[in-house]
C-alpha positions in Angstrom: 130.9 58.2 26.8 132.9 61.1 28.3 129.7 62.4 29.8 128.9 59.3 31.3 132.4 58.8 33.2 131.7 62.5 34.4 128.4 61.3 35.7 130.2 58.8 37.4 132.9 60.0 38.5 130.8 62.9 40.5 128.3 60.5 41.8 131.3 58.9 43.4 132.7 62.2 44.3 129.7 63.3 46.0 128.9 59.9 47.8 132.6 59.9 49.2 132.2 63.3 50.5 128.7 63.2 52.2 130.3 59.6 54.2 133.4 61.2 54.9 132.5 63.8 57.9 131.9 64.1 61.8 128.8 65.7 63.3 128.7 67.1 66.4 126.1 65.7 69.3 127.1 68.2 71.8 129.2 70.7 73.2 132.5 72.1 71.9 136.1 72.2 71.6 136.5 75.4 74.0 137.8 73.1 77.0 141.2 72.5 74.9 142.2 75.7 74.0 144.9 75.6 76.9 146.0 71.9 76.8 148.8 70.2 75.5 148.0 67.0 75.7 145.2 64.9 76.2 144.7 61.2 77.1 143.1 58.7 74.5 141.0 55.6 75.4 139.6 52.9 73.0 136.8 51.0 73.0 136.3 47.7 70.9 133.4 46.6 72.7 130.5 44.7 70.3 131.2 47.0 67.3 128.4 46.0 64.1 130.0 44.6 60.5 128.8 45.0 57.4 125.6 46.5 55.7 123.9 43.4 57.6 125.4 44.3 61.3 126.8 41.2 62.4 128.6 40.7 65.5 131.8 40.4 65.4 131.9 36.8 66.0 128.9 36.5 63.2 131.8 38.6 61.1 134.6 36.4 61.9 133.1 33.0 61.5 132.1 34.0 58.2 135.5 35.1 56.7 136.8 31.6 58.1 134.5 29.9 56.4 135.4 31.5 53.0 139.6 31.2 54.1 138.8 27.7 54.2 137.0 27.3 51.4 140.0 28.3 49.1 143.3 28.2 51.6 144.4 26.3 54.5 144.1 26.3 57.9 147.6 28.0 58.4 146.1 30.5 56.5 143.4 31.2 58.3 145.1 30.7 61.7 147.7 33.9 60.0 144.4 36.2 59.1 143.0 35.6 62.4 146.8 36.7 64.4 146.7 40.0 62.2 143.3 40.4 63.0 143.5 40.6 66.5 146.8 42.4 66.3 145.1 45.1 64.9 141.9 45.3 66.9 144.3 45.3 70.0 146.9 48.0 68.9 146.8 49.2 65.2 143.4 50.5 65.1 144.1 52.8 67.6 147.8 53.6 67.1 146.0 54.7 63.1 143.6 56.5 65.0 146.2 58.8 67.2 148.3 59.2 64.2 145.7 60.8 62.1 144.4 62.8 65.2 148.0 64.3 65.8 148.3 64.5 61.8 145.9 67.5 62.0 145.7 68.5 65.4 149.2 70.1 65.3 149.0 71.9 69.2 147.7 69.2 71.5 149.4 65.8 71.4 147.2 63.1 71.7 148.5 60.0 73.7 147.1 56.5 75.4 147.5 56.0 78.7 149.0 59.2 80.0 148.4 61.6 82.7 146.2 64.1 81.4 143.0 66.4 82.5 140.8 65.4 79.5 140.5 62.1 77.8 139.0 61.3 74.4 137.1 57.9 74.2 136.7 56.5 70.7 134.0 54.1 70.5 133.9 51.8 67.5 130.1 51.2 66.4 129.9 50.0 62.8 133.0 48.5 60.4 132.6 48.1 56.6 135.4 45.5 55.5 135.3 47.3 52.0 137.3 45.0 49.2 139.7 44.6 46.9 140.6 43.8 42.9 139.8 45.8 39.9 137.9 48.4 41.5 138.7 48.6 45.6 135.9 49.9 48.1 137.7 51.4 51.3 136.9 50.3 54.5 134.1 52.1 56.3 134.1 52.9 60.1 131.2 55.0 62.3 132.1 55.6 66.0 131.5 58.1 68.9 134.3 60.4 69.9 133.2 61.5 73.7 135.3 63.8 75.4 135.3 63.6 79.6 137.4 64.7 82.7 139.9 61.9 82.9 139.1 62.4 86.5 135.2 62.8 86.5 134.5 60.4 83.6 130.7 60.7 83.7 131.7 64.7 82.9 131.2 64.7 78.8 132.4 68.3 77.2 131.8 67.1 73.7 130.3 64.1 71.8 131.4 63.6 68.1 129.9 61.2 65.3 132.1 59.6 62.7 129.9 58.8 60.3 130.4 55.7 57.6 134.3 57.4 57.3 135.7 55.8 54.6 139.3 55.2 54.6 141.2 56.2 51.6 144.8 58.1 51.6 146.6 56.0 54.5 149.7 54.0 53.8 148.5 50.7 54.6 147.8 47.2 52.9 144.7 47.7 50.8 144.4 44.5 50.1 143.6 42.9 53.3 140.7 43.6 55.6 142.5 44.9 58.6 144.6 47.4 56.4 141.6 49.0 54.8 139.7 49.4 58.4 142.7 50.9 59.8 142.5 53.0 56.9 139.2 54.4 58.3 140.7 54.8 61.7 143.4 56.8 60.5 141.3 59.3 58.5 138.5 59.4 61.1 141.1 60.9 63.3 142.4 63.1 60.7 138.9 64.6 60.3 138.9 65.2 64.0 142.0 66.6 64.7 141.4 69.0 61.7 137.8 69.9 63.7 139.7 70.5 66.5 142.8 72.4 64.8 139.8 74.9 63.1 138.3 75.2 66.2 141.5 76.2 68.3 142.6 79.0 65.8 
């Protein structure tokens, strides 16, 4: 029985850690090694849900329909305000946090004056779940570095692949809270890329 729980538990291990990394596309880090700060842009724009890819309007009218199968419509109408709360602000503001978490010497910031600007694309979201056994939330996305200037000028492109967020102070037990999860530790995986690469 030991054994088995060993199996298991390394089969879970391993899965956790071959999701949990960023690839590089192209180019490098070299273009920060004398910045400071750098400007961060967002991008919500048609992201995919789910092992079967909905849209997010596919993704949304499905979680009313099972909110109003066992609550009320105030209860929806609450989910759907902290939904769009976070797909507005909290994503992203989890996102910079884990970025500055690890990057340590360049402070990553929205909307501010700055020669380089990080876009973070948001492709895929896994909702993940909760109860007995909880399955994080899972986020893939495109990191694109550019001149803030010259935004057709891309110094680096960066895949998050299927991150999964785990380790983030945030309520596990609702949608939002476990995707922000992912946002937060996809930007800790960058900023420590970027921290290893600056040394």
């Amino acid at each position: 029985m030991k054994k088995l729980f060993l199996l298991l538990f390394m089969a879970i291990a391993t899965i956790a850690f071959a999701q949990n990394k960023i690839n590089f596309e192209s180019g490098n880090f070299d273009f920060l090694k004398d910045q400071t700060e750098v400007n961060v842009q967002f991008k919500f724009e048609n992201p995919l849900f789910q092992a079967e890819n909905y849209t997010e309007a596919q993704y949304l009218e499905r979680r009313k329909t099972e909110t109003l199968a066992k609550k009320s419509e105030e209860s929806w109408r609450k989910w759907d305000e902290e939904w769009q709360k976070h797909k507005e602000s909290v994503f992203f503001d989890k996102f910079i946090d884990g970025l500055n978490d690890k990057a340590k010497k360049i402070k990553f910031s929205k909307n501010v004056s700055a020669k380089y600007t990080l876009i973070i694309e948001s492709k895929w979201i896994y909702a993940g779940w909760s109860g007995f056994v909880m399955q994080p939330g899972k986020l893939s996305s495109e990191l694109i570095f550019v001149e803030t200037e010259n935004p057709s000028k891309v110094l680096a492109k960066v895949q998050g692949d299927k991150i999964e967020g785990i380790g983030s102070k945030v309520n596990y037990g609702m949608e939002y809270g476990r995707i922000s999860a992912a946002y937060e530790k996809t930007g800790k995986l960058l900023g420590k890329e970027i921290k290893n690469a600056l040394k």
